[in-house]
N, C-alpha and C positions, 0 to 999 in steps of 0.2 A: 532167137533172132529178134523180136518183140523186144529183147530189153537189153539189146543193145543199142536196138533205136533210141531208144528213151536217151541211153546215154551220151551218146552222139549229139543228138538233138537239144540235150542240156549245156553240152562241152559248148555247140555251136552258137548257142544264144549269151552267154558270157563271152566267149570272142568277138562277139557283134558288138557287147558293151563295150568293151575293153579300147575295139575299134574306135569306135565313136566319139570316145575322151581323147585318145589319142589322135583327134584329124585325119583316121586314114580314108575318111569317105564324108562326105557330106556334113556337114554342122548341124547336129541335132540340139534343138532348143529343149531347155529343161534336164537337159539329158542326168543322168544320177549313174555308178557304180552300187549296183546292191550285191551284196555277198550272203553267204548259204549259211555260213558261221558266222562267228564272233573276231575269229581268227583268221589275216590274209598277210602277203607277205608280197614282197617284186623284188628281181636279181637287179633291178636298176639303180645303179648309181645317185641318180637324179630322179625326184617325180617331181613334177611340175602343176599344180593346180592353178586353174583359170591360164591354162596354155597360151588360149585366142586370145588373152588380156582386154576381157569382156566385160570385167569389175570397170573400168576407166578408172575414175577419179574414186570409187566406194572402194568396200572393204573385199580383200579374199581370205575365206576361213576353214581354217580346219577345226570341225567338230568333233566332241568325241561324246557318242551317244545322245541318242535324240531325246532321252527322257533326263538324260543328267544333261546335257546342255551346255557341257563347256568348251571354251573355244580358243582358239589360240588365233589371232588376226590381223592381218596386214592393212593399214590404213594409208590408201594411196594418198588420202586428201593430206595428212598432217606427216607422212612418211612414218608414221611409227609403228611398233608390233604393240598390240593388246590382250593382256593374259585376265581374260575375266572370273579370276581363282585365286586363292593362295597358292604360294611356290612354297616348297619343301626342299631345303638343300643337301636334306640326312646329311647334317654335319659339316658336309662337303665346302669348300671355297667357292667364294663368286671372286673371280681371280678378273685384274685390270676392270673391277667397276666401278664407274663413276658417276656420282650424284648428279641429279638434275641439275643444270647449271640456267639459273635465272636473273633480273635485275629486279628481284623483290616483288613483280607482277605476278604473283602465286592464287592457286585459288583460297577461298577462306577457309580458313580453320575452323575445324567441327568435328563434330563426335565420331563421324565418321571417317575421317581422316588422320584421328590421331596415332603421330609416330611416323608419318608423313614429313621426308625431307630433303632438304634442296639447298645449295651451294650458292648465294648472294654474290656474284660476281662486283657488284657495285660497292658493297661493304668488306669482303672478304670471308662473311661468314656464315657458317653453316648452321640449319635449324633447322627446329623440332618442332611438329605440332601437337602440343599439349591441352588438358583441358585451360590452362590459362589464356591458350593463344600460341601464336608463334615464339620458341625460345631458342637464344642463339648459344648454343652450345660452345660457340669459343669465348664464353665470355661466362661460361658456366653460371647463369641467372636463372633461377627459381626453378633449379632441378629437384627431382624432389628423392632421388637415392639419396638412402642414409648416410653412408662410408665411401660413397666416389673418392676421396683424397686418401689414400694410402700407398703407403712408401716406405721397403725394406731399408732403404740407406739413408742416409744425409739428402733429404731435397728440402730446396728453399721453393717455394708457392710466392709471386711476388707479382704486382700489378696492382692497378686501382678499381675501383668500382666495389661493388657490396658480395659480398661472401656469406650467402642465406642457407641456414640449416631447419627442415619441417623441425614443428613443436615436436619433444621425443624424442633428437638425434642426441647418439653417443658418440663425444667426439674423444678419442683415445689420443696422449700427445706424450710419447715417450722420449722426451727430451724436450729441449728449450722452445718455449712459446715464446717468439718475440714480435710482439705487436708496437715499434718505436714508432709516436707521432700517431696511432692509429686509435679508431675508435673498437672497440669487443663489448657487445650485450650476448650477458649470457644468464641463464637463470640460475645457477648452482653448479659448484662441482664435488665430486665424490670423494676429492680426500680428506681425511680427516681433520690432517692441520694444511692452510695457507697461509704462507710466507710472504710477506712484503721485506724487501731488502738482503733479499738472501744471498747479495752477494756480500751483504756485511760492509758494505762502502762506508756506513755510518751517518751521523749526524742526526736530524728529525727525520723520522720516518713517519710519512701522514695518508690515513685513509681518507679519501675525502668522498662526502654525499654528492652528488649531481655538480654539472659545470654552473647551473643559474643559481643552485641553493647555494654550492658552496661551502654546506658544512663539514666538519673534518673532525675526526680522534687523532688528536696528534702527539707521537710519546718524542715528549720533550724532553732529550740526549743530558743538556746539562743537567736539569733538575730533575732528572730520573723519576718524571713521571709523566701520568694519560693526563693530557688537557682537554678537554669535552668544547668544542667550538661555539655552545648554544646551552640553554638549560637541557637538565637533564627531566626526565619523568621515568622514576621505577614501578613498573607496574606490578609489583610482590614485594619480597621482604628485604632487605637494605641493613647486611651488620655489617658494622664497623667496628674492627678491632686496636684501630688506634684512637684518633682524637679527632674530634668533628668542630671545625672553626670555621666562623662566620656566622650570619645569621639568616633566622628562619625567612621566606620573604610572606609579606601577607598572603591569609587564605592555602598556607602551603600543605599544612596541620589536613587528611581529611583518616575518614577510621576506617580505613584500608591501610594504615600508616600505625598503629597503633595496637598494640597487643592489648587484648579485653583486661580493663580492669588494672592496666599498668600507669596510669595515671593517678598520682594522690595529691593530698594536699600541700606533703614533707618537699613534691618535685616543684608545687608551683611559689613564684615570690607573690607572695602579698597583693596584690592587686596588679598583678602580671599580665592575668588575662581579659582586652578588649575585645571588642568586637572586632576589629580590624588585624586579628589574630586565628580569628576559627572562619575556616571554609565554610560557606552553607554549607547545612544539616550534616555538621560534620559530628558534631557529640550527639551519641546515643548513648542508651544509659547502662549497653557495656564496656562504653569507655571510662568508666569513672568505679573506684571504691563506692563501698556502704558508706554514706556518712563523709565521705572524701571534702567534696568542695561546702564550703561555710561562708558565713558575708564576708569574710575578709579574706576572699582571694575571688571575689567577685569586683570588677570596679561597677559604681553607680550606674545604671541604665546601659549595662552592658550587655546585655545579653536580650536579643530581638527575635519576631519571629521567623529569621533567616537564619538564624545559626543554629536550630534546636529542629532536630530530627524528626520525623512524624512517632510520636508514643514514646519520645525520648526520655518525657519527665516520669518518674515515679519515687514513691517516697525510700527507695533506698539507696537513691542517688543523692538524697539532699538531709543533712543535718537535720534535728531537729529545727524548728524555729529558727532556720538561717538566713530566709528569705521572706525579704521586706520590699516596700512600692518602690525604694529607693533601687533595689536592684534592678526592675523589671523595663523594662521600655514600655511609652503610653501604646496598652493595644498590639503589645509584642504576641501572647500568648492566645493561642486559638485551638480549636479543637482536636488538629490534628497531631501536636503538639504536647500531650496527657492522653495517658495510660489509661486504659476501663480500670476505674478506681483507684487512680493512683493520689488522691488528695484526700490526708485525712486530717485533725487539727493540730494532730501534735507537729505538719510539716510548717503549718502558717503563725506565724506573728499576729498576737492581737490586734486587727484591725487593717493588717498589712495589706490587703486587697483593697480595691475601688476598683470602679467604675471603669478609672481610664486608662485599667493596666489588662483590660480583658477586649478581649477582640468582642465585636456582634457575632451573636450567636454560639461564642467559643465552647458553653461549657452548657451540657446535657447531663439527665442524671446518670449516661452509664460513665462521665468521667468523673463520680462523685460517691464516694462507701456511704451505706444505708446510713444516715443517722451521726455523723461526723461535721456535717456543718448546723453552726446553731446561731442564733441571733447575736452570740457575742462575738463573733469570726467575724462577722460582717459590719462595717463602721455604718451607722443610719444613713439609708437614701443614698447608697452607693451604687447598688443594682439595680436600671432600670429597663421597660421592655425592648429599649435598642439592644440590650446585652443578651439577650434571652434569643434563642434558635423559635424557628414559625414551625406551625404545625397545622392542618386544616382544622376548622373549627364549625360548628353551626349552631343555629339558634330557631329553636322552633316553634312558631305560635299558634293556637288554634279558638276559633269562635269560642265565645265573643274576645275579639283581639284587643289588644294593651295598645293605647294612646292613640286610639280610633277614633272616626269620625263619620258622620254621614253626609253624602252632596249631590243635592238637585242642580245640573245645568239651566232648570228653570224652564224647561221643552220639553214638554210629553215625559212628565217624571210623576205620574199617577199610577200609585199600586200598594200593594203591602210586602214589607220586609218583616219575618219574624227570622228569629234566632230559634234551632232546634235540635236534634239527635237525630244522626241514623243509628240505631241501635245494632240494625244489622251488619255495618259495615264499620262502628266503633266508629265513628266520624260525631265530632260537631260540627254544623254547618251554620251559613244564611240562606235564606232563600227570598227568591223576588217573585212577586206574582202581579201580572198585571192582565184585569177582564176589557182594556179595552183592544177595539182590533188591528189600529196602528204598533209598532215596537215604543214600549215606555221603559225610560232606563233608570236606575240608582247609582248613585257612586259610594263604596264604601272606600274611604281614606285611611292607609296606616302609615301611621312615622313611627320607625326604626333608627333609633339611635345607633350611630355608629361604634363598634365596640372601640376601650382605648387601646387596646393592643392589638390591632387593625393594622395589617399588612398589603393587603389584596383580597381579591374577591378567588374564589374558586371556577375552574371552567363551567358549569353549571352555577351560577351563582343565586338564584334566587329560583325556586320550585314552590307551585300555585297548585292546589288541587281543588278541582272543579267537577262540576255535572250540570247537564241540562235534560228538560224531562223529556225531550224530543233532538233525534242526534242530527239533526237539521239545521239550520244557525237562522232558518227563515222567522221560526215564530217565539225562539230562546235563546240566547249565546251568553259569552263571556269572555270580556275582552279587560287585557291588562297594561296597565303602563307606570311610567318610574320617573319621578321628579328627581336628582341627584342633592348634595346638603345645598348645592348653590341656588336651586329652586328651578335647575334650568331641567330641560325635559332632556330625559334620557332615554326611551324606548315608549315606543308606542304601538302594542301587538294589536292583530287582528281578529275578527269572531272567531271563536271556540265554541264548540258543542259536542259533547257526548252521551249518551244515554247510562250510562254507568261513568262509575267516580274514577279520572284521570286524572292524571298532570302534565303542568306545562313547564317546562325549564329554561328560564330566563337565563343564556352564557352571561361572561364579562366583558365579552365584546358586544354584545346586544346592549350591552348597561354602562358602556364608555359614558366615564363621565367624570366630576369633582364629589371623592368621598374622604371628608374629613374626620379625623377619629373625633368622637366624642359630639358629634353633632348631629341633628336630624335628617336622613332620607324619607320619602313618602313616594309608597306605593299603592297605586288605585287601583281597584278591581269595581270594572264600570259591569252590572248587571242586567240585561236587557229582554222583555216577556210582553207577548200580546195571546189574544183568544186565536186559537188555530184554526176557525173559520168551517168548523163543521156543523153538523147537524146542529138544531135546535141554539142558534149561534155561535155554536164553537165552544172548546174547553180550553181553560186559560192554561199556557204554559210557560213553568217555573225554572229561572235560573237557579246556581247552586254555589255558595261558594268555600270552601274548607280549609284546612292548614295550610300557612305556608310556613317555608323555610331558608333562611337566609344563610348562606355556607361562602365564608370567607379563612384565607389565613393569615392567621395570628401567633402572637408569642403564648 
């Protein structure tokens, strides 16, 4: 009895729900249908949600599941239903559906709406949204399917606007491509031969390059041949098995053109070849026989240093004794231009060289065999150090210095200078010593003749080595400076002092100034010592001054 109450009492509390949605008693607010299962069912034709039409202007929804969420929804405001899911048609028809019909007032296109489409009532046309934007599918613009266009019979495709294929489409065209009047960019196609004029109409048939360029291979019908619209350039090898008429145009000649060594002296006439005939650095010296070209199929100052190869010369390119000053252009030849050792004397004519047929700097000993040039190769006073390549150079002096002098400013220059050895640190030095207790100074003066083969100075250009006997500069220093050959003042350093033997490195930019080859600079080195002011008067302390060296380059 106990448990059929129960069931009763359960039956009766879902007919009170059931009541209650359906209006049979009083409008309960909030009210809900909860069910026991998963599963419920009604013999009624119609069920009606939001009956009291209690939604007004909002939405009424059918949920399905409170944890999945999804909802199928009537929207009184805008009149429309809203499925907040994807729809699945298992294959099935969406039968009589029709696209949103709009006047182009769409929302914007975006990631999230792409494939999103709607019916332009204004334009006529229907459209996609894609990652480019809106695209109007009757006008098939910047779709990006490979093979959209396919067609088992005879179709003609016709209208205007552009006809765009992504980079990578195969376009397959089993019968006639007629593009009359029309523009086609295409990158390539697959068969092996293309035919221009295949329908055999005849006459010139012409490829032509670009509408602006205009150029064209034209096979010209009567004379039964390719007319080339413009020069040609063959970039590999070029036979010809009939007869080659016309002539070369300058600079045509380069050794990419030229089979090694297929060049002799039997193919050229006589002074045939000028300069206005060889392409820069077009002869290398595998273009030419041993012994091939000789002065007579050289013309007079023919040959410069634009038309000669880097390392093109060596001596089994050239005759003995074939080449004379008469051949060379003034300052043709330079170094890049000869072989490591390709100059020996049986290639030169007695005396055949000078001065004005050699570039500056052109020729170093690796362009020269040990022992092969001798003073009768070379006509006197022909080479001089403008011809010759710079090298650094230095010059190194030490106490007592060469073309020295000594200089009182005539102020507090009381002391003694001797000349002596450090024996421990191999130095000759000077030194100054002065017992009074103001600083009294010495000037020692060197003039440094300028070497003749004087180019520039080196980035360190002049290095002074010094000491003082206290590394203080209050009661010892050493201070240097540089008169240039014009006498004008070039640098003017300031006190030095160190307790052990340094240097100081004068750059070239410290020493800007006018240095003439062959003339005198002067460099002073001012020395300056007083008593240090100690005990029992103080002990006097001695400047120091040691080698310098002067580093310039030269020939």
């Amino acid at each position: 009895m106990q448990t059929k109450t129960k069931k009763w009492l359960s039956g009766l509390s879902a007919m009170a729900v059931v009541a209650t949605l359906f209006g049979t008693g009083a409008p309960q607010a909030d009210a809900r249908m909860v069910f026991s299962t998963e599963e419920g069912s009604t013999n009624a034709d119609s069920y009606t949600i939001d009956y009291d039409d209690s939604a007004g202007t909002g939405e009424v929804i059918l949920r399905f599941g409170t944890t999945a969420d999804k909802t199928i929804s009537y929207d009184n405001a805008t009149g429309n239903f809203k499925i907040n899911d994807d729809i699945s048609f298992e294959e099935n028809e969406a039968l009589n559906f029709v696209l949103e019909n709009s006047n182009g007032s769409v929302a914007t296109c975006n990631s999230a709406r792409y494939g999103r489409l709607y019916y332009d009532i204004s334009d006529d046309g229907t459209y996609v949204c894609t990652s480019t934007g809106w695209v109007d599918l009757s006008k098939m613009d910047g779709l990006t399917a490979s093979d959209f266009l396919t067609s088992e019979g005879d179709t003609t495709y016709s209208g205007t606007g552009t006809l765009t294929f992504d980079p990578g489409t195969t376009v397959d065209v089993n019968g006639t491509f007629d593009a009359d009047n029309a523009t086609v960019n295409m990158n390539g196609i697959n068969n092996d031969t293309f035919t221009i004029d295949e329908d055999g109409s005849g006459g010139d048939v012409v490829l032509q390059f670009g509408t602006t360029i205009g150029a064209a291979i034209t096979w010209d019908d009567s004379a039964s041949r390719f007319d080339f619209g413009n020069d040609v350039y063959v970039n590999g090898d070029l036979e010809i098995t009939g007869t080659f008429t016309g002539d070369l145009a300058n600079n045509t000649v380069e050794t990419a053109d030229l089979q090694d060594y297929s060049v002799t002296n039997v193919k050229i006439a006589t002074g045939a070849i000028t300069t206005d005939k060889i392409a820069t650095n077009a002869i290398t010296a595998n273009e030419i026989d041993a012994n091939a070209v000789g002065s007579s199929e050289i013309a007079d100052n023919a040959v410069g240093a634009s038309e000669l190869a880097d390392n093109a010369v060596d001596t089994n390119a050239i005759q003995d004794q074939s080449v004379t000053s008469a051949k060379i252009a003034d300052g043709a030849i330079n170094s890049n231009h000869i072989g490591t050792g390709a100059i020996t004397v049986n290639n030169l004519a007695d005396y055949s060289i000078d001065g004005t047929k050699i570039a500056t700097g052109a020729i170093t000993t690796t362009h020269i065999q040990d022992g092969t040039i001798t003073g009768d190769d070379i006509a006197n006073n022909t080479i001089t150090y403008d011809k010759l390549g710079t090298r650094n150079k230095s010059t190194l002096i030490s106490p007592e210095y060469p073309n020295f002098t000594l200089y009182g400013d005539s102020t507090n220059n009381l002391g003694t200078l001797d000349a002596d050895r450090d024996v421990a640190n191999n130095k000759n030095y000077y030194s100054w010593t002065s017992r009074k207790t103001v600083l009294n100074d010495y000037d020692i003066m060197v003039q440094f003749q300028i070497p003749e083969d004087f180019d520039s100075w080196q980035a360190n250009a002049i290095e002074v080595s010094y000491r003082t006997e206290e590394a203080g500069t209050a009661d010892n220093n050493v201070q240097v400076y540089v008169l240039d050959t014009s006498g004008a003042s070039a640098y003017t350093g300031g006190a030095l002092a160190s307790s052990t033997w340094a240097s100081t490195a004068l750059t070239s930019a410290n020493i800007a100034g006018t240095y003439t080859a062959g003339e005198y600079m002067t460099l002073g080195i001012k020395l300056s010592s007083r008593r240090d002011g100690g005990a029992n008067g103080g002990n006097p302390r001695s400047a120091y001054a040691g080698e310098i060296q002067f580093n310039y380059v030269g020939q």
